[in-house]
C-alpha positions as CSV (number, residue, x, y, z in Angstrom):
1,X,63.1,-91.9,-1.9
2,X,62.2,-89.9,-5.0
3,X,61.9,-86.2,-4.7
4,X,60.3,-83.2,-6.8
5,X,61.3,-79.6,-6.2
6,X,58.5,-77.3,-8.2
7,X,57.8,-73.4,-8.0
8,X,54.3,-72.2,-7.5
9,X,52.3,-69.1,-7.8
10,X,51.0,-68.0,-4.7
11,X,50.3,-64.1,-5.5
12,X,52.1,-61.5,-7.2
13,X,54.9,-61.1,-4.6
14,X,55.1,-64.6,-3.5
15,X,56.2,-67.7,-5.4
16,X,56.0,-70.8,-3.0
17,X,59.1,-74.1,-3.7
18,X,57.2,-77.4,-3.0
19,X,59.5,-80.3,-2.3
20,X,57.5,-83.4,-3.1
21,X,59.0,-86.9,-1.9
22,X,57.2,-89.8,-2.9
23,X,56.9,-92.3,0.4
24,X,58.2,-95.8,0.1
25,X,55.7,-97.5,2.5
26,X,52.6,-96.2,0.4
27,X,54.2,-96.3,-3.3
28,X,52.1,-93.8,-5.3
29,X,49.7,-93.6,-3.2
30,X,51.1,-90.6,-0.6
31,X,53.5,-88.0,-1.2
32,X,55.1,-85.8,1.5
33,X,55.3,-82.5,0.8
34,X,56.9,-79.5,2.9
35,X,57.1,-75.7,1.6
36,X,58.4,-72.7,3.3
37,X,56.2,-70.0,4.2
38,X,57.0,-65.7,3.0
39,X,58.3,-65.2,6.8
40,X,60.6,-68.6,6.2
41,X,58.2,-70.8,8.2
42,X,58.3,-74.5,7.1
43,X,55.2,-76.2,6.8
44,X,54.1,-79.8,5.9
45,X,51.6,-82.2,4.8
46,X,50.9,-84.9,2.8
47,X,48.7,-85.3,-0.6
48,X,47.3,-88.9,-0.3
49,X,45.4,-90.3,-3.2
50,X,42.2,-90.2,-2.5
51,X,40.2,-91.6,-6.0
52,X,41.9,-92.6,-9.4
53,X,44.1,-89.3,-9.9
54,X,42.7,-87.1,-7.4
55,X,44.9,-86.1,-4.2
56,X,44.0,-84.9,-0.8
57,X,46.0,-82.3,1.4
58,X,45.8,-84.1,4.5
59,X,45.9,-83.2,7.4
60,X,44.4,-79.7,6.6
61,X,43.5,-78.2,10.3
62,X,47.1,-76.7,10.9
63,X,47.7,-75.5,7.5
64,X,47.1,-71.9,6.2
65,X,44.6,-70.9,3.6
66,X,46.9,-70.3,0.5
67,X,48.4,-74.4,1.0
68,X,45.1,-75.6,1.4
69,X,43.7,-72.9,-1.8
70,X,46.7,-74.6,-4.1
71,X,45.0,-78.4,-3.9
72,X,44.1,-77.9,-7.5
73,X,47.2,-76.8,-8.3
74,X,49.2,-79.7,-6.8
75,X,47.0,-82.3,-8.2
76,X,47.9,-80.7,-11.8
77,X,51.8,-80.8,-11.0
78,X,51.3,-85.0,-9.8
79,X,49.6,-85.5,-12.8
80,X,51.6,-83.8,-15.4
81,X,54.7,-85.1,-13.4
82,X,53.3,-89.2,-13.4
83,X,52.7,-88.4,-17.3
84,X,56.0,-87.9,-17.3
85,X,56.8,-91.0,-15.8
86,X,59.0,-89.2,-12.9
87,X,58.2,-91.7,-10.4
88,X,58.1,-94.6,-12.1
């Protein structure tokens, strides 16, 4: 399984590590992602490819605001990552 470490934004005080691993069973079509909250708590989800490179947080009921606010932002690091050819 491939795997993608990558530092985010989140505010001025907090800079969020998202560890990306691209999912056999659905080839570039899901990634698993888990990051660790400011009070150390883990969380994850998966971006799922929703339309030709556009990716969904899913599921998005038990994650905070600042994940779900960051969608943008993840879709940019996929992208700029797949131009890259990282998971090929």
């Amino acid at each position: 399984m491939k795997e993608l470490s990558i530092e985010i934004p989140v505010d001025k005080d907090f800079t969020a590590t998202f560890l990306f691993y691209q999912s056999p069973n659905h080839s570039k079509c899901r990634f698993y992602v888990s990051v660790m909250d400011q009070q150390k708590k883990s969380h994850f989800f998966f971006l799922d490819k929703c339309r030709k490179e556009r990716w969904k947080i899913e599921p998005t009921n038990d994650l905070p605001g600042w994940i779900r606010n960051l969608e943008d932002d993840l879709n940019e690091v996929i992208a700029y990552e797949m131009d890259l050819e990282k998971w090929e």
